[in-house]
C-alpha positions in Angstrom: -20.3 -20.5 25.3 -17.6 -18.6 23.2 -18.4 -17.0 20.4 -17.4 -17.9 16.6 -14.3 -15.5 16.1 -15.2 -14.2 12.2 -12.7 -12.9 9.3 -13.6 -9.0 10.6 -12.2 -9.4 14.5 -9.6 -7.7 15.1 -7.4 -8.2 18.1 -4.6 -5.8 18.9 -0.8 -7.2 19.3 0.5 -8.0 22.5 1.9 -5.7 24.8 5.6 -5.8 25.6 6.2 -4.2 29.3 9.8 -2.4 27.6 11.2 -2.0 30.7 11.4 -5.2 32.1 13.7 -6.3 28.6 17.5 -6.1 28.9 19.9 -4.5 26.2 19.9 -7.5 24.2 16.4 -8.0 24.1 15.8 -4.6 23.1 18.2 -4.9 20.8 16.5 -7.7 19.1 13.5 -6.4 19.0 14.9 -3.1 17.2 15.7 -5.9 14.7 12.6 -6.9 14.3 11.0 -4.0 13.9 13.6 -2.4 11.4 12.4 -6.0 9.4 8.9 -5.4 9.4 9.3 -1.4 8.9 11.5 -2.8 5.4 8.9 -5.1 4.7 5.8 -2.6 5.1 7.9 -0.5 3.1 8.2 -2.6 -0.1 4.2 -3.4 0.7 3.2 0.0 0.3 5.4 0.5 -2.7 4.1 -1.8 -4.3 0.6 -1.2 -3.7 1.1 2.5 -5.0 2.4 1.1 -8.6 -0.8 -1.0 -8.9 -2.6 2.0 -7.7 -0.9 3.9 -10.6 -1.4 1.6 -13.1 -5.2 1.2 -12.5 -5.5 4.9 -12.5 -3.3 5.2 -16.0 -5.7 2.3 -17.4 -8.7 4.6 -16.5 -7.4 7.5 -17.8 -6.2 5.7 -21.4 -10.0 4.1 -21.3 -11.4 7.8 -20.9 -9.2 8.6 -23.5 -11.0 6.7 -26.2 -14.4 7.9 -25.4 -13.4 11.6 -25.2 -13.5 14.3 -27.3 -10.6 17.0 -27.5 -11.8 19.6 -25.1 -13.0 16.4 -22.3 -16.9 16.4 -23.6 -18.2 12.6 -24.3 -17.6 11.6 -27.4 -21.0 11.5 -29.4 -21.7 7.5 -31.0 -21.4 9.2 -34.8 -17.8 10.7 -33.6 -16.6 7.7 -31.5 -17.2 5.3 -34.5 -15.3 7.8 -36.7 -12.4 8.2 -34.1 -12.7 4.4 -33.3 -12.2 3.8 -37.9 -9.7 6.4 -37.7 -7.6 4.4 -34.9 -7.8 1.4 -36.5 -6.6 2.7 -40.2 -2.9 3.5 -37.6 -0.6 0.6 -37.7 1.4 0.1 -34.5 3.6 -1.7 -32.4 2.3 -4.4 -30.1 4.6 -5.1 -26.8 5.3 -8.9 -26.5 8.2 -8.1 -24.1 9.5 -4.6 -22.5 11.3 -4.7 -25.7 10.0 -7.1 -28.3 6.8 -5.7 -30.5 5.4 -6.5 -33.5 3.1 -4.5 -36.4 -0.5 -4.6 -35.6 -3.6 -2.5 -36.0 -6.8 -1.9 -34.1 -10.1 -3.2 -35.3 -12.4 -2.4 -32.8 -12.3 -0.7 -29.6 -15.7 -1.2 -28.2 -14.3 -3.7 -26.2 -11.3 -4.2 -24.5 -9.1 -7.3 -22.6 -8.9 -6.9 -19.1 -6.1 -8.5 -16.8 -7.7 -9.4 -13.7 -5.3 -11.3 -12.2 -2.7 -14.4 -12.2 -2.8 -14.2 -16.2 -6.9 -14.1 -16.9 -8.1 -12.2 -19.1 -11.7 -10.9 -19.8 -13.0 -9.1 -22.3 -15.3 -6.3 -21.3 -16.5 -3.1 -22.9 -15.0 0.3 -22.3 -17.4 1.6 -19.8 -17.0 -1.4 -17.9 -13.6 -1.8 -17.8 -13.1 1.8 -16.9 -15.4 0.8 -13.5 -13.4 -2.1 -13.0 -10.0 0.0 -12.5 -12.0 2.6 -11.2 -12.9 0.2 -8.1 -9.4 -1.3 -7.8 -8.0 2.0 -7.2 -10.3 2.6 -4.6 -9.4 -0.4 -3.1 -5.6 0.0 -3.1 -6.2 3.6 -2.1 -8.1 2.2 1.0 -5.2 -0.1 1.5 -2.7 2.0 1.1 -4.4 4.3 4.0 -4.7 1.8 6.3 -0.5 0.4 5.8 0.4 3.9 6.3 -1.0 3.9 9.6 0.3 0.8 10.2 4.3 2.1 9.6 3.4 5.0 11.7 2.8 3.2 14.7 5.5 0.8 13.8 8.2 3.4 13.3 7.1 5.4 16.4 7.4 2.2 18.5 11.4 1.6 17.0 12.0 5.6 17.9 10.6 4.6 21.7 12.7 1.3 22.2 15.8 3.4 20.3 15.3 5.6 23.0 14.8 3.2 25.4 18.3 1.4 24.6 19.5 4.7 25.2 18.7 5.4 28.4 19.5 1.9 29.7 22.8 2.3 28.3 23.0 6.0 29.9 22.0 4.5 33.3 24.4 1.4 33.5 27.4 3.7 32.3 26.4 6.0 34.9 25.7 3.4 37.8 22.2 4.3 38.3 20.3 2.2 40.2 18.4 -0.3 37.4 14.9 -0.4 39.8 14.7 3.3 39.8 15.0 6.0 37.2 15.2 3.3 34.5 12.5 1.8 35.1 10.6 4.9 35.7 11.6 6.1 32.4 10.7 3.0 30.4 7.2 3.0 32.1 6.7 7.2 31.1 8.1 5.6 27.4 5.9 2.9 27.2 2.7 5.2 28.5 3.8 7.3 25.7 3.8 4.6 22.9 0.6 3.5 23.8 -1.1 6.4 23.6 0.7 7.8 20.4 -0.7 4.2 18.3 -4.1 5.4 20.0 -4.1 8.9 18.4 -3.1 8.0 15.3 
């Protein structure tokens, strides 16, 4: 009886024997890979702004609760800071270029985006976990897509290399059973183990 395959089983990608692919199919699969390189690319660009931007909403969080040399603010001095910020006027973004007047009138809680344009309101200490562990996450994340483009872009250097050589050998009229293929299978034993190490 098979086993239920669950949401953590992970199954590596198929194999491609390199050596038995001609020029053209090489060629197309250099393709492919530039796409997914470009596409794991903008992934992990992305997921380093959101990293930033929970790690800036921490650090404006700690902001309000700290004192000028980094100490915790005490309750007496955080309700004084906390009447002292809301005596400011300031500007309120509607746009990346649209604000209006407004003024603080209370800061012991704060409204959270979580997502897909909820809000919730939470207080300081909480919201500051709640970045907190989202950076951790995208950090995480972010680790694990970098390994990912490793192994992807060392796998387009090896079949960039591999065009090469098939190109070298037909301009050269070397036999395509022989020192081709030998080459691609010394290539492809290469591959493998560089995704192993890393």
């Amino acid at each position: 009886m098979s086993k239920p395959s669950s949401a953590n089983d992970t199954t590596s990608p198929p194999t491609i024997a390199l050596a038995s692919l001609d020029v053209n199919q090489l060629q197309n699969l250099k393709q492919s890979l530039e796409e997914e390189l470009q596409q794991l690319t903008q992934s992990y660009a992305a997921l380093r702004q959101a990293e930033v931007k929970f790690s800036e909403n921490t650090t404006t969080l700690d902001s309000l609760t700290q004192g000028k040399n980094g100490s915790p603010l005490t309750v007496k001095f955080l309700i004084i800071r906390l009447a002292m910020l809301s005596a400011k006027p300031m500007l309120v973004p509607l746009t990346s270029s649209l604000y209006v007047p407004g003024e603080v009138t209370a800061v012991e809680n704060v409204i959270v985006d979580v997502g897909t344009g909820y809000y919730v309101e939470k207080s300081v200490d909480d919201a500051k976990a709640y970045y907190s562990k989202k950076a951790q996450y995208v950090k995480g994340q972010l680790e694990k897509l970098a390994e990912t483009l490793n192994s992807r872009q060392a796998a387009l250097r090896g079949e960039q290399l591999l065009v090469g050589v098939i190109q070298y050998t037909r301009n050269y009229n070397i036999p395509i059973n022989s020192q081709r293929t030998a080459i691609a299978e010394a290539m492809q034993s290469k591959l493998s183990k560089q995704s192993t190490v890393k």
